[in-house]
Residue, then its C-alpha position, 0 to 999 in steps of 0.5 A: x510555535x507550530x512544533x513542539x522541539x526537545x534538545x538532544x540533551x533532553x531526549x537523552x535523560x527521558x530514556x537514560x541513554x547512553x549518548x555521544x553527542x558532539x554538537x548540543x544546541x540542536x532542536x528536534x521535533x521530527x521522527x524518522x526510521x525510514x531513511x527513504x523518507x525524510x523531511x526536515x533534516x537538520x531537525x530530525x531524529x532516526x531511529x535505527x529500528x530493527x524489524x523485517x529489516x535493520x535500521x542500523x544498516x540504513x544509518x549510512x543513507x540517513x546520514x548522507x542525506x544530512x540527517x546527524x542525530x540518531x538513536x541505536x542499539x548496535x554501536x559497530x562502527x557508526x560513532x567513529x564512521x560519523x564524527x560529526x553526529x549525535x548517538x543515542x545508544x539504547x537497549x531496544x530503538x522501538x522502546x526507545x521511540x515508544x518512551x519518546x512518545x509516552x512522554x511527549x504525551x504526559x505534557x498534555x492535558x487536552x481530552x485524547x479519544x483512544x479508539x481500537x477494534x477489529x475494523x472500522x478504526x479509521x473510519x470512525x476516527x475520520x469521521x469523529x473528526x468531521x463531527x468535532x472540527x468545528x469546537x476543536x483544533x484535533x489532532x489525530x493519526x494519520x491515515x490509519x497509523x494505528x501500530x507500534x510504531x505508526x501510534x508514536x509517530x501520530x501522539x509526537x505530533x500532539x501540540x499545545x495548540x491542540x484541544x482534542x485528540x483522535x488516535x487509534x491502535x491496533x493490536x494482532x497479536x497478545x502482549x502489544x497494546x500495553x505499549x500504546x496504552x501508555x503513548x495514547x493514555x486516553x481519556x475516552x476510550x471507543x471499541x468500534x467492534x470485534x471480529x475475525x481480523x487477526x484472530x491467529x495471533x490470540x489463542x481465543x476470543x476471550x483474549x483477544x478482547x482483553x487485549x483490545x480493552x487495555x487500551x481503555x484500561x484508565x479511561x473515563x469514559x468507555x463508549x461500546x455496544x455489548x454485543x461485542x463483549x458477549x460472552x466475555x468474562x473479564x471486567x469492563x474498564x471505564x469508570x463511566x459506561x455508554x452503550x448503543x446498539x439494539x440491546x434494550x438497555x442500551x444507553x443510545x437503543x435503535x429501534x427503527x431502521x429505514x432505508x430511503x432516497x433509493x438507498x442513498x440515505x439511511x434513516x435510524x430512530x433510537x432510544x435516548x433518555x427516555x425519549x425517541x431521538x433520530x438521525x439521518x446517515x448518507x450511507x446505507x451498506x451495514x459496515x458504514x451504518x455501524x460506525x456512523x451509529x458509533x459516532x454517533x454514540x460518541x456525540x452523545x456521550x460527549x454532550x451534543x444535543x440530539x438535534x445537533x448530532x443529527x444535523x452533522x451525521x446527515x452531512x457526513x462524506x465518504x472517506x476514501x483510505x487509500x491514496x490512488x495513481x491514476x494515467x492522467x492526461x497529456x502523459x501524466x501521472x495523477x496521484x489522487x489522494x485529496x480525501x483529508x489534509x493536515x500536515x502529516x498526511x501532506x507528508x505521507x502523499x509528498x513520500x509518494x510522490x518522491x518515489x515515481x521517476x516516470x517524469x522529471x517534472x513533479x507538481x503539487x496542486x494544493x489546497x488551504x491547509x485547515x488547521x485552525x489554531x495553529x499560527x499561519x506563518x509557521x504552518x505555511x513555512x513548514x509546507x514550504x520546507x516539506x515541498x524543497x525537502x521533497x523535492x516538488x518542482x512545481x506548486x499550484x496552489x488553491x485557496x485565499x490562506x496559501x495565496x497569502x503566503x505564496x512568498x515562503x515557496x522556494x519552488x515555482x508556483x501559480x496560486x487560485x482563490x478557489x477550485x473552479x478559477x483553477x478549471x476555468x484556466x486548466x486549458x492555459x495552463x502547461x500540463x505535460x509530462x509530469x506527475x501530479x499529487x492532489x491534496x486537497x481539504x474537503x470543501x475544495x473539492x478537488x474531485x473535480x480536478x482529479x476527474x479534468x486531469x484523469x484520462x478518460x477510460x474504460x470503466x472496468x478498472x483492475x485496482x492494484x494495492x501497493x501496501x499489499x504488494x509491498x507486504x508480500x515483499x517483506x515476506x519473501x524478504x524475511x524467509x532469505x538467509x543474510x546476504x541473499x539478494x533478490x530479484x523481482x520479475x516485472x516482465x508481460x508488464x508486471x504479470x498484467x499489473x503495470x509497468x513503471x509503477x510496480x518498478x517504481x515501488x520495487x527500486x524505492x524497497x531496494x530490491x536487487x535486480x529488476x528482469x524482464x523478458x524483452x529488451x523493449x520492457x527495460x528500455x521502457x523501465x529506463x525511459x521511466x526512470x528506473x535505475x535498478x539493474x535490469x536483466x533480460x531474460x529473452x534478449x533478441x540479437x537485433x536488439x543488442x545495441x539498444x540494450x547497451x545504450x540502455x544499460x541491459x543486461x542479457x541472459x546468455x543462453x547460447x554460444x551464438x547469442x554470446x558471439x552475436x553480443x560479444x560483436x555487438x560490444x566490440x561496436x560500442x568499444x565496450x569491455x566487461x559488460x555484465x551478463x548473465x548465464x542460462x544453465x540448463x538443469x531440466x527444463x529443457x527450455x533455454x540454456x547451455x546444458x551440462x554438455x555444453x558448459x565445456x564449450x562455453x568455458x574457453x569461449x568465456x576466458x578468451x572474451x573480455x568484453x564480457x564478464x558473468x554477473x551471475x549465472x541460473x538455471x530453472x526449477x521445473x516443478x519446487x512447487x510440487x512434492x511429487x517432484x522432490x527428487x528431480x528438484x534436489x538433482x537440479x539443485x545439486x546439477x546446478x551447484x557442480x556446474x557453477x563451480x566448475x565456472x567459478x574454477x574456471x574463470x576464476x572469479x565468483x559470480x551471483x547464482x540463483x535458482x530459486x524461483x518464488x515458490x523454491x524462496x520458502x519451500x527449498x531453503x537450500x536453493x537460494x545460493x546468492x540470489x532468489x528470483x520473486x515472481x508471482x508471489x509478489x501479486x499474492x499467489x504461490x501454489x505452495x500454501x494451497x487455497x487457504x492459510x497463505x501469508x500472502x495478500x491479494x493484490x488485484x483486484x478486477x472490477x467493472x460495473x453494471x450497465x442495465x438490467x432487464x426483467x426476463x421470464x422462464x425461458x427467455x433466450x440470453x446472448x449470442x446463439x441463444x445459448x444462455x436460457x433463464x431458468x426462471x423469471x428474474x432479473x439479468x445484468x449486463x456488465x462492462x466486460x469482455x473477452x476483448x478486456x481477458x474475461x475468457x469465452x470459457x466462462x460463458x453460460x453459468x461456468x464463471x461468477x462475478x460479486x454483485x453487492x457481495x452475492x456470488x451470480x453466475x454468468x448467463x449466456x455466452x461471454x461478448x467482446x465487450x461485455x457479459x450478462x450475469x444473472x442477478x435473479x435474487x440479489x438488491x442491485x441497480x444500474x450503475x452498481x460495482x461488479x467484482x471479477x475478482x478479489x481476496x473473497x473470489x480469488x484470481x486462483x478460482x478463475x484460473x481453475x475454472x478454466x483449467x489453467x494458472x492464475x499467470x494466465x489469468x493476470x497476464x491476459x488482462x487487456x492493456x484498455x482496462x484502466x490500472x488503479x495502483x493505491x496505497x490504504 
């Protein structure tokens, strides 16, 4: 068996549950606390956990999608609502799961390598897996599953099949790991480092360090470099040691490091029983050095050969940690994630793929699934099922193992022996319209058909993280008061960062209300397949009956936009079309002022073709102090004159005023509903330049295309303007002001990452490109250059040119490729 199943009955005596359980002979093997996402339903198990949100309020979606066994903390009303399921009802779900998983795991006898530290976790245990595969049938966390919740989810999926295990966890605050300790329970223990990451939620270095070491609090082996323990002053655990580093008495000591093959290779010679041993490592950057060096320390002290772990560490391969969504040709959607593949992984990519409603049309182009040691049938009848439960259209699938089982597809499929007959035949084959997932194993180098499916674009990319995207959601999210809505604004395509994609991830995080500025935009969002309400903010009378057809909701801020919409529904015989109602507190921009409410009122009450869904005004200044008292007038202006409409009309309606900066700074402002803007992509002036809760989530990079060598006083650009101040080195860039790099930040003023070194610019800014000079700094042609990102932030730029980071974001040319990425 591919699984490893318990009956509800089971489950229920593991955590002395109190349970209701209606129907006994079910097996479960599937965890999930995210009703989103589900996979085999007749076989799963929800967990109701109450975190920035409450499970228990998903128990209705979980059940309506078929899931019929849970485990809650809160029985309301949910065992009389849902007669025919199963209840586990628990102190606390998260402790519930977490005991589910330390159980699951004492069944096991298999070696588990637990691994934690500030960075590197994923990294190290990905390429572990690369070095161990060939002995072992592993199973490890997947992608960086490493929290309180991501560390059960990774050790259910331990099974009798497996003879080794790979987990990582990760801690940011005092008081977590003892919960992983007792799920991961590892017999070899790795701390890959200690750094900065995190260090708010420990009041010092000292315990910081001691918490991580709980995780190898009853190991057998601890494998570390003392440097990262200096200072420490708490015992050490591990009943056996293995160091490394360059300390003399390290057990694996380098003592020679060379870079070569024009820094492709890295070439490290240490100290190892007494005798000099080598390897060779495919990277050169200090971050991939280091962990490589831990892995190989790990190899060691696990008793491979030196020569044997050499032999592997010089083929190691990059690992991307992040899924990308990529345009791809004849108007597709790519989602590029064929960095590893197993069952899990295939799972997390399929989820993604569920939530883009861009195209009808969803294909998966799949490779052999290597899982060795694990029976065929029961592996490629569970892709099977994931494929129908996920709702995949179309299968290509491409490898001699999933060509055996093409019978178990439900979905349509076209099955290859290998990637290069699948290329040989790309051009007959029907590609249009859809969205394409890419999951394939390392050897089949699927690279090669993300590059043939991609569309061929300008190499300045702006990278937009969804995971970072998504975290500052939640953020805005637990800072509402219950019951308030949102709404996110996604208009001038999503502040530069996109259209359908962000719109897609916001409907999947069931945000409210969607608002653009024009009528084209939410048609657009409609053409993609959004669902969500849609508000437009700046509606264009012409436009009226396209926003009818499309379900669009227009921001009234006039009585000659009210009659000119009124007429338009009259024309499409329509009645009680929700719209919404501009008031004008200050801002003086659009909007019926206190005035003019007397007027709109009879207009209103005679009209039923209309109906208000909500009604807003704008704050002017949340942001600023000095402006308090004009806010808090706003504010109560505001207040006096929707309840006047509501008298009026006799009906409540939704109010907001509350823009991003107002959701956390005015408490007071968010009435029904707030209004998300560029908060979303990272940036609210409130918490200034430093201590932001907030992630960044663009990130503008281009490239260098050549490098010239140029002496003291050597003219740079048009009209000779840049002069070098020296002899050195000048790059030229792929970037412009035709791509958003504005003219201003010509001749020293603006500054790009150069292999992490700030340079300035020299010279006025081109079209299309700029030179930057690296006088100084290790780069070659071809190397990656950072506009910005989370170390020069998009708020810097907006200073140097002396405006705000909207402006920055917004002017962003359309020809720069967008990346969209999951970590």
């Amino acid at each position: 068996m591919y699984h490893t199943s318990y009956s509800i009955k089971e489950l229920a005596e593991i955590t002395e549950a109190k349970s209701v359980i209606r129907k006994s002979d079910v097996t479960l093997y599937t965890l999930a606390f995210d009703s989103r996402r589900l996979g085999d339903i007749s076989h799963t198990l929800f967990f109701a956990i109450q975190g920035r949100r409450d499970g228990h309020d998903f128990l209705g979606e979980a059940y309506q999608a078929g899931v019929r066994n849970f485990v809650i903390s809160q029985e309301r009303d949910f065992v009389r609502q849902f007669p025919d399921a199963n209840f586990l009802i628990v102190a606390d779900v998260l402790q519930a799961l977490q005991q589910f998983a330390a159980w699951h795991r004492r069944r096991f006898r298999i070696p588990v390598i637990g691994i934690t530290g500030s960075n590197g976790k994923t990294i190290v245990k990905e390429w572990l897996y690369q070095l161990l595969a060939p002995e072992n049938n592993i199973v490890r966390s997947p992608k960086s599953y490493n929290s309180q919740i991501g560390v059960p989810v990774s050790v259910w999926s331990m099974t009798a099949e497996h003879t080794l295990a790979l987990f990582e966890a990760g801690v940011s605050r005092s008081g977590e790991m003892a919960a992983l300790q007792q799920i991961i329970r590892p017999v070899i223990g790795i701390l890959t480092n200690i750094g900065q990451a995190h260090n708010e939620g420990f009041s010092s270095m000292e315990e910081k360090i001691a918490e991580k070491l709980k995780l190898f609090s009853d190991c057998e082996l601890f494998i570390y470099s003392p440097k990262y323990l200096a200072g420490y002053t708490g015992a050490i655990p591990g009943r056996q040691h293995f160091t490394w580093g360059w300390d003399e008495d390290a057990d694996l000591r380098i003592i020679d490091e060379e870079v070569l093959d024009d820094r492709k290779y890295q070439f490290l010679r240490a100290r190892f029983r007494e005798q000099e041993i080598q390897c060779m490592i495919p990277f050169t950057d200090a971050a991939s050095v280091e962990n490589a060096i831990c892995c190989w320390a790990t190899m060691l002290a696990l008793g491979y050969s030196p020569s044997l772990a050499d032999q592997r560490l010089e083929k190691l391969h990059p690992v991307s940690m992040r899924l990308e969504l990529k345009t791809g040709i004849h108007n597709c959607s790519v989602i590029d994630d064929s960095y590893s593949l197993d069952i899990s992984s295939l799972a997390i990519a399929l989820d993604f793929l569920k939530q883009q409603n861009q195209h009808q049309q969803k294909t998966l182009i799949l490779s052999d699934v290597p899982e060795a040691g694990v029976d065929s049938e029961s592996l490629y009848m569970q892709v099977a099922n994931l494929l129908v439960n996920k709702g995949v259209n179309r299968l290509v699938g491409i490898g001699q193992e999933i060509g055996k089982h093409q019978d178990k597809f439900a979905v349509p499929g076209s099955f290859f022996p290998d990637t290069a007959s699948f290329l040989n035949h790309l051009d007959q084959f029907s590609i249009a319209d859809e969205t394409i997932l890419l999951k394939g194993a390392r050897k089949f180098e699927f690279e090669k058909i993300s590059k043939a499916l991609t569309q061929k674009v300008h190499e300045t990319v702006l990278e937009i993280n969804l995971n970072a995207m998504e975290n500052n959601l939640n953020y805005y999210k637990a800072q509402l008061k219950p019951g308030v809505k949102i709404t996110t604004m996604v208009k001038a395509f999503s502040y530069g960062s996109g259209s359908f994609e962000i719109a897609n991830l916001l409907q999947f995080n069931k945000v409210d209300y969607l608002a653009v500025a024009f009528a084209d935009e939410g048609v657009s969002l409609r053409e993609a397949g959004i669902s969500l309400p849609i508000m437009v903010m700046n509606p264009d009378v012409a436009g009226f009956e396209t926003m009818i057809e499309n379900s669009l909701e227009p921001e009234i801020y006039s009585l000659r936009v009210l009659r000119e919409f009124c007429r338009a529904l009259k024309r499409k015989s329509r009645e009680e079309y929700p719209v919404h109602i501009k008031l004008d507190t200050g801002m003086h921009r659009l909007g019926f002022m206190k005035e003019e409410v007397e007027e709109l009122i009879p207009e209103l009450q005679k009209m039923s073709s209309v109906k208000v869904r909500s009604a807003f005004s704008h704050l002017t200044s949340s942001e600023e102090a000095a402006a308090d008292g004009f806010t808090r007038q706003q504010i109560e202006d505001f207040r006096e004159l929707t309840s006047k409409l509501e008298a009026a009309l006799g009906y409540t309606f939704i109010k907001h005023i509350a823009n991003t900066s107002a959701i956390s700074r005015w408490p007071e402002a968010q009435f029904d509903m707030v209004r998300l803007g560029i908060g979303l992509y990272g940036v609210d002036s409130v918490f200034g330049s430093s201590g932001s809760p907030l992630e960044p989530v663009a990130r503008l990079k281009t490239s260098i295309s050549q490098i010239k060598q140029l002496k003291k006083g050597d003219a740079v650009g048009y009209n000779r303007k840049g002069v070098m101040p020296h002899n050195g080195q000048v790059a030229t860039v792929k970037i412009g002001y035709a791509d958003g790099y504005d003219r201003k930040l010509g001749n020293g003023i603006g500054k790009m990452l150069v292999n992490g070194v700030p340079v300035p610019t020299i010279g006025n800014i081109c079209m299309d490109m700029c030179m930057l000079d690296i006088t100084g700094v290790e780069a070659r042609e071809g190397d990656e250059v950072i506009v910005f990102n989370e170390q020069l932030p998009v708020q810097e730029l907006a200073r140097l040119l002396g405006t705000i980071p909207y402006e920055v974001l917004t002017g962003i040319s359309q020809r720069v490729k967008r990346v969209y990425y999951y970590e």
